[in-house]
N, C-alpha and C positions, 0 to 999 in steps of 0.2 A: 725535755719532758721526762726523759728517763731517771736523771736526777731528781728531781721534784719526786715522783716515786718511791727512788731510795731513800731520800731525805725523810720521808712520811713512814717508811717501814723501819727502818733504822732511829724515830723519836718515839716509835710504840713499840719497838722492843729494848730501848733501849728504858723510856718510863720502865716497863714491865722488869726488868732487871734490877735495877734500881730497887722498884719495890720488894723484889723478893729479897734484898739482905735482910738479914739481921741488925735488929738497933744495937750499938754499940753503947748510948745510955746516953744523957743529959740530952738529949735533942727531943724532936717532935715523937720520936717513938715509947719515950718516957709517959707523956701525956695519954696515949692509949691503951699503956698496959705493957708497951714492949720492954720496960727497965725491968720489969716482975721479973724474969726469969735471969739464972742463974748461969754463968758460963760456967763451966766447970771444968773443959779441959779448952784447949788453944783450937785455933781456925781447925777444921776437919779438912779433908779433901772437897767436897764439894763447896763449901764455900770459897777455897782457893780457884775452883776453876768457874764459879761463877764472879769471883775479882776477876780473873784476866777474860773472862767473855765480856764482861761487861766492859772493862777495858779498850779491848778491840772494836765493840760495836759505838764505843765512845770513839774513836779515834776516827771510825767510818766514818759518823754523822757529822764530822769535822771536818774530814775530807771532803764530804758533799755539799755542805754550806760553803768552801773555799771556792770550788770549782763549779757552784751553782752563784757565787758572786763574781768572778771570773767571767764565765758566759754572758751575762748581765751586763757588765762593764763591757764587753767586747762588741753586745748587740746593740750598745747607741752608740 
């Protein structure tokens, strides 16, 4: 049960992370308007530590899926 929880907090923060990059260009963020703008200098700090958060909370919700198919397989 507890996993199942994580599973659900960790794929809405993990959506939500996601969504906050930055479009890098030729993809779906083009289509909205995200190509418009201009980079002009290289990744800031905060974009680098919202890569490796997001990273991490990728790596969780992998962990949870492993270990909530684990459980599963164990309970039949």
């Amino acid at each position: 049960m507890g996993f199942s929880i994580a599973l659900i907090c960790f794929s809405l923060l993990l959506m939500l992370l996601v969504l906050m990059h930055k479009g890098k260009g030729g993809g779906l963020s083009d289509m909205f308007g995200g190509g418009m703008q201009s980079s002009v200098g290289g990744s800031s700090v905060a974009e680098r530590n919202l890569d490796r958060i997001t990273v991490v909370v990728g790596l969780l919700w992998f962990a949870c899926i492993v270990v909530l198919g684990l459980l599963m397989k164990l309970d039949s």
